[in-house]
Backbone as a printed PyTorch tensor [residue, N CA C, xyz], in Angstrom:
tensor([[[ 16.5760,  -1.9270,   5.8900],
         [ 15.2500,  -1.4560,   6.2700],
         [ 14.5050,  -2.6210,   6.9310]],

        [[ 13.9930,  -2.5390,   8.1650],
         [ 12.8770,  -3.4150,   8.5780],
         [ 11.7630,  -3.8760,   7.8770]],

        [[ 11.2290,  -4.9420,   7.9250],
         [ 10.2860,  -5.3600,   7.2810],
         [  9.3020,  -5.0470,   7.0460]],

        [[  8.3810,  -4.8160,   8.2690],
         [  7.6240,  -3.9940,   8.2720],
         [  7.7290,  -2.5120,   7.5810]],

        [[  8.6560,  -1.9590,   7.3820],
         [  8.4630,  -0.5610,   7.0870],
         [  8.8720,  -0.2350,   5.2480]],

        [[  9.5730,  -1.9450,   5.2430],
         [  9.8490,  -2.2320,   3.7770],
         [  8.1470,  -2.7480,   3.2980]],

        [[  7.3220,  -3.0520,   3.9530],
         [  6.7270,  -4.1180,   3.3040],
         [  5.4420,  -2.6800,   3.0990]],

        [[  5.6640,  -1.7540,   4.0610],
         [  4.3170,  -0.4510,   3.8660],
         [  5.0640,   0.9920,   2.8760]],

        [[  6.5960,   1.0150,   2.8440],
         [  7.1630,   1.0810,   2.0870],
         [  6.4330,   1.2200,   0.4500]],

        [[  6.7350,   0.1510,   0.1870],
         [  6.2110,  -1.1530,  -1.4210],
         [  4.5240,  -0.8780,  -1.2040]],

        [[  3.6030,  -0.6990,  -0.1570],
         [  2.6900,  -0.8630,  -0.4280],
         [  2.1350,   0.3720,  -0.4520]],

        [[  2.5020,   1.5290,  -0.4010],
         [  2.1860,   2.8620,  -0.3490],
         [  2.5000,   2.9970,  -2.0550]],

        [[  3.4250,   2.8470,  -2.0430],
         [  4.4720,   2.7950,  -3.5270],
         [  3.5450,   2.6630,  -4.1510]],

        [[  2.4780,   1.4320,  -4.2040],
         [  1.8700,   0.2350,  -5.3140],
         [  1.1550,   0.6800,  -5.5460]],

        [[  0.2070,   1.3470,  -4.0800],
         [ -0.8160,   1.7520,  -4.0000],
         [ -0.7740,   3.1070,  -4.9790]],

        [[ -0.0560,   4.1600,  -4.6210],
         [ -0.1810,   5.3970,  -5.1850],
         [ -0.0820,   5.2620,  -6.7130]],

        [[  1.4540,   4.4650,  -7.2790],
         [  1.2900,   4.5560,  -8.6740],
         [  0.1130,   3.9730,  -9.1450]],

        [[ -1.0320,   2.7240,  -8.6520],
         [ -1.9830,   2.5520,  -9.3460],
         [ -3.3390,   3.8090,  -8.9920]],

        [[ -3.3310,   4.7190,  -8.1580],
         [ -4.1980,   5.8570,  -8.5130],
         [ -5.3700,   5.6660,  -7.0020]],

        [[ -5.0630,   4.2780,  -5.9850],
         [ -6.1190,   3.7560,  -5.5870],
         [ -5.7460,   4.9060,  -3.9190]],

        [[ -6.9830,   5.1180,  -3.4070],
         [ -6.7470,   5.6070,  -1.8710],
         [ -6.2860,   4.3520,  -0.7950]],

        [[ -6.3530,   4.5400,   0.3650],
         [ -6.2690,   3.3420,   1.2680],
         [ -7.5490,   2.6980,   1.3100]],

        [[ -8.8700,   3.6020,   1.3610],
         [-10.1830,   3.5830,   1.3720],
         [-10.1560,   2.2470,  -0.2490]],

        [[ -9.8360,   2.3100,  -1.0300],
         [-10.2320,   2.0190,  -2.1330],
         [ -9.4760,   0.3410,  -1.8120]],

        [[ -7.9070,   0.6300,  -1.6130],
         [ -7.0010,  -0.6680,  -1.4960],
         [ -8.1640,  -1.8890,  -0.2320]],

        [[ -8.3850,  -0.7970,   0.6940],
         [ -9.0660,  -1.7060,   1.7280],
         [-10.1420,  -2.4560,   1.4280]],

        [[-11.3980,  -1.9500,   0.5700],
         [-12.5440,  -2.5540,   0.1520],
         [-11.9730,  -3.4940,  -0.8290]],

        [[-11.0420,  -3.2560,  -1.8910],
         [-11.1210,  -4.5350,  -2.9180],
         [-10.0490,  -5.5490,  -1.5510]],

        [[ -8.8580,  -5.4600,  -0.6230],
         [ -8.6630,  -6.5600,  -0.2210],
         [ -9.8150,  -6.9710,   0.4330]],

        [[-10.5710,  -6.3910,   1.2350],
         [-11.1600,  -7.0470,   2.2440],
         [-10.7910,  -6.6670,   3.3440]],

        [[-10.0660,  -5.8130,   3.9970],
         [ -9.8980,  -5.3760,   4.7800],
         [ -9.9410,  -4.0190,   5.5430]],

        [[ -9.9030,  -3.6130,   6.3950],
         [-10.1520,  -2.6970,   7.1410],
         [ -8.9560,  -1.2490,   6.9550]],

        [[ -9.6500,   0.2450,   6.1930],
         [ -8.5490,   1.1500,   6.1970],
         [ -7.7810,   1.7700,   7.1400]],

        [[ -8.5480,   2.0150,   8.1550],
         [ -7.1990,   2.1650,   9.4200],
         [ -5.8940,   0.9130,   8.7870]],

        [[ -6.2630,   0.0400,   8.8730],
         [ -5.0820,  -1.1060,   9.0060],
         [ -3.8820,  -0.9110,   7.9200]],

        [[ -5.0960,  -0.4200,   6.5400],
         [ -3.5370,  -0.2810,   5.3730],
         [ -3.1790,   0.9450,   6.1270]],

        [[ -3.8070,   1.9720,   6.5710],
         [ -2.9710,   3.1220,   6.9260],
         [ -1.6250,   2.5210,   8.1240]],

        [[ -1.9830,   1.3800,   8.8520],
         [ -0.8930,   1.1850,   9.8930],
         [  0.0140,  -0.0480,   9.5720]],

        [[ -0.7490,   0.0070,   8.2390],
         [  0.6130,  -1.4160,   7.4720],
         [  1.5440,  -0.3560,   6.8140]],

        [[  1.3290,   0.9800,   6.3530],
         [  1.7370,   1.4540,   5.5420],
         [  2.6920,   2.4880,   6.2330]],

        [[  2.6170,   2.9060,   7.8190],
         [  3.1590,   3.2290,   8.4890],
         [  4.3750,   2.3730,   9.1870]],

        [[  4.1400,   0.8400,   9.1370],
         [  5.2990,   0.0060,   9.5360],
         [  4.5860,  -0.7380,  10.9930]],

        [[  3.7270,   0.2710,  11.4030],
         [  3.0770,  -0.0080,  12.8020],
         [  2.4450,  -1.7350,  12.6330]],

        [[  2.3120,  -2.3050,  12.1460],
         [  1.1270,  -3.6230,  11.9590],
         [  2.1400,  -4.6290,  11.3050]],

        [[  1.8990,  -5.9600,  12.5860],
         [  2.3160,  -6.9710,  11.5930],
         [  1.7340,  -7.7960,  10.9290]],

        [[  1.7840,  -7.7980,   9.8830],
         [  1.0140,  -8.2560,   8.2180],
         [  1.1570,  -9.6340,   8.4870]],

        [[  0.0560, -10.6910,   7.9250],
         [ -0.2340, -11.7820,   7.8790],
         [  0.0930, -12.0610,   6.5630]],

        [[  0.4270, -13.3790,   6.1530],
         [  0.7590, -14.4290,   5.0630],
         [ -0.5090, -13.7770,   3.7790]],

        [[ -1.8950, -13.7840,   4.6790],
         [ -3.0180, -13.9170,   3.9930],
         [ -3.4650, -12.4240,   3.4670]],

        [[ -3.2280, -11.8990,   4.4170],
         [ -3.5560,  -9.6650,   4.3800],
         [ -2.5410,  -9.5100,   3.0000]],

        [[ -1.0730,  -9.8490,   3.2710],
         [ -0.0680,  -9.6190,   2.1480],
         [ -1.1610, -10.4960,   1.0810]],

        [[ -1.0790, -11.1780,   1.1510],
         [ -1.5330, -11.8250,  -0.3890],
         [ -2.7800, -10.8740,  -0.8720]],

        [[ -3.7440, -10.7860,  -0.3970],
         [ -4.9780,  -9.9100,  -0.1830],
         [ -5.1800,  -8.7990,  -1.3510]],

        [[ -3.8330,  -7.8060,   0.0100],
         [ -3.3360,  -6.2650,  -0.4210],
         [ -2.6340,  -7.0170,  -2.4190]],

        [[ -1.8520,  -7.8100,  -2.2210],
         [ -0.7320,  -7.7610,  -3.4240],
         [ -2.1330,  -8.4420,  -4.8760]],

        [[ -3.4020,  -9.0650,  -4.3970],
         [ -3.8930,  -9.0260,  -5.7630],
         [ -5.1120,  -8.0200,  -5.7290]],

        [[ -5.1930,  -7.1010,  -4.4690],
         [ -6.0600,  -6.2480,  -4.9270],
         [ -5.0560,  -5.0660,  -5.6530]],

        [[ -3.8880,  -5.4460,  -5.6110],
         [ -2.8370,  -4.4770,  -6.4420],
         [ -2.2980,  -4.8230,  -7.8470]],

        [[ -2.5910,  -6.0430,  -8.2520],
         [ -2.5670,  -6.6750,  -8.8320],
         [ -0.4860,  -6.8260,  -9.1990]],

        [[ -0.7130,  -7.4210,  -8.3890],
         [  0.8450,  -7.9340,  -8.1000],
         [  1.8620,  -8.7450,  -7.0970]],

        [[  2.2770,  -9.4270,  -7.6400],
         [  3.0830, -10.9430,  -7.0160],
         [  3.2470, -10.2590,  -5.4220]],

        [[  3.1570, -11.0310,  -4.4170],
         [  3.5970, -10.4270,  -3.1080],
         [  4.9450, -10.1640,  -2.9880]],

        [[  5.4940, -10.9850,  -3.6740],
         [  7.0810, -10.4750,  -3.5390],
         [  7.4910,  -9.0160,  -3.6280]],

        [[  6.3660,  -8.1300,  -4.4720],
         [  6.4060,  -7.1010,  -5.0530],
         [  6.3620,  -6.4690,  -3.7000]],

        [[  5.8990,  -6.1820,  -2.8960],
         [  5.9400,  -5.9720,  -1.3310],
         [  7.3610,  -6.1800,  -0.5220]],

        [[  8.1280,  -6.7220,  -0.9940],
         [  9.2190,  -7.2230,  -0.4030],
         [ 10.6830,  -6.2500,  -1.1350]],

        [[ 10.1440,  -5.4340,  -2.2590],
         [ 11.7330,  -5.0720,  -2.9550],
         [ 12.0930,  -3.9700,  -2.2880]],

        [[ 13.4540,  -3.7250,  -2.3020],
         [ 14.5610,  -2.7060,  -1.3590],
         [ 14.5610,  -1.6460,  -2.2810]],

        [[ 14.1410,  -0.5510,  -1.2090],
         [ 14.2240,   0.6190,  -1.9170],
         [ 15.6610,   1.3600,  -2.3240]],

        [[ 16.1330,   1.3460,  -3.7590],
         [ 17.7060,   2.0670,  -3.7010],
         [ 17.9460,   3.3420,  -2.8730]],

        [[ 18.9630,   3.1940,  -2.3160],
         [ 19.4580,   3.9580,  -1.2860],
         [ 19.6610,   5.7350,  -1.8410]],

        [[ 18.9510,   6.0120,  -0.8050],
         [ 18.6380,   7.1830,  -0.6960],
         [ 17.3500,   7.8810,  -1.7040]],

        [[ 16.6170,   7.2690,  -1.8350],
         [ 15.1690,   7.0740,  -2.9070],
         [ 14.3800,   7.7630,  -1.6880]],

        [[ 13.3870,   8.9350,  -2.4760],
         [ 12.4350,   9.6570,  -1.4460],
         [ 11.2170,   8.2260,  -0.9330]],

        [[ 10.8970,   8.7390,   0.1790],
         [  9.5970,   8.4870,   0.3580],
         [  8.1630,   8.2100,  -0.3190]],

        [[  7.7070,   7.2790,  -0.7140],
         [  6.3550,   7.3250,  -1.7860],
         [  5.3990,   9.0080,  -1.2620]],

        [[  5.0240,   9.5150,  -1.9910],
         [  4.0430,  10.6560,  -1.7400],
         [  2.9650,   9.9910,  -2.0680]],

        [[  2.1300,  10.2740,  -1.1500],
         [  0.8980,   9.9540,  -0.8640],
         [ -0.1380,  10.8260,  -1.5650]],

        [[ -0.9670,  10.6610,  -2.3300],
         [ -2.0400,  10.4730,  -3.3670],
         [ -2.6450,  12.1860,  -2.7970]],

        [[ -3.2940,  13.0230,  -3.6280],
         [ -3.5550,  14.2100,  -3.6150],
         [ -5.2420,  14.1860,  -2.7500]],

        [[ -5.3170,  14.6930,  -1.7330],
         [ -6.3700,  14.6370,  -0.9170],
         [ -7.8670,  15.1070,  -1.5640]],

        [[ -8.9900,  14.6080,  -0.7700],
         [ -9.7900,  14.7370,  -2.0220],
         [-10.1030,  14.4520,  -2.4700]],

        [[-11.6740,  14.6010,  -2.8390],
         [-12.2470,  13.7290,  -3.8640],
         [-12.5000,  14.2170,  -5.0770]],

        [[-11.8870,  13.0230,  -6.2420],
         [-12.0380,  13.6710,  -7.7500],
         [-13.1530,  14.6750,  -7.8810]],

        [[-12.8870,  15.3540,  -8.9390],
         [-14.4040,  15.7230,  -9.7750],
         [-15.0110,  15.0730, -10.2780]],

        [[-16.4860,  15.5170, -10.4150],
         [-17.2660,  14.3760, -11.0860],
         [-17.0480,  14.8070, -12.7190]],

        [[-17.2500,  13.6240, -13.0880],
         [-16.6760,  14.0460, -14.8530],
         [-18.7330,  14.1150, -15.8460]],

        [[-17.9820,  15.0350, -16.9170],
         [-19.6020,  15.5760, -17.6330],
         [-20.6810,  16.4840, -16.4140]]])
């Protein structure tokens, strides 16, 4: 797998199992949500500093961005559209 598409891959992955939107990942890195949407597409090449960014607003080693998905493993599904309910 290319890097890029490994590295939005892992970050879709990270993103979804912790519950966060792109909207949400983007404000705690600091960065702009178009961009996770086109890091996460493979389209964007990621900086030293964006990776580090994204990996502790995920709270996880950057390497964590870097692991190979076992072969033939679906696609991360992307987070249920929508905004929660308000709770009480």
């Amino acid at each position: 797998m290319e890097a890029r598409a490994l590295i939005g891959w892992n970050l879709r992955r990270l993103r979804v199992a912790k519950g966060l939107s792109q909207e949400r990942l983007a404000l705690a890195a600091g960065i702009d949500r178009a961009y996770v949407g086109r890091v996460e597409r493979g389209s964007e090449n990621v900086t030293i500093s964006t990776l580090e960014a994204m990996a502790d607003a995920l709270a996880v080693p950057v390497a964590a961005l870097f692991i190979e998905p076992e072969a033939g493993a679906e696609p991360p599904m992307p987070l249920r559209a929508g905004r929660r309910a308000k709770s009480g």
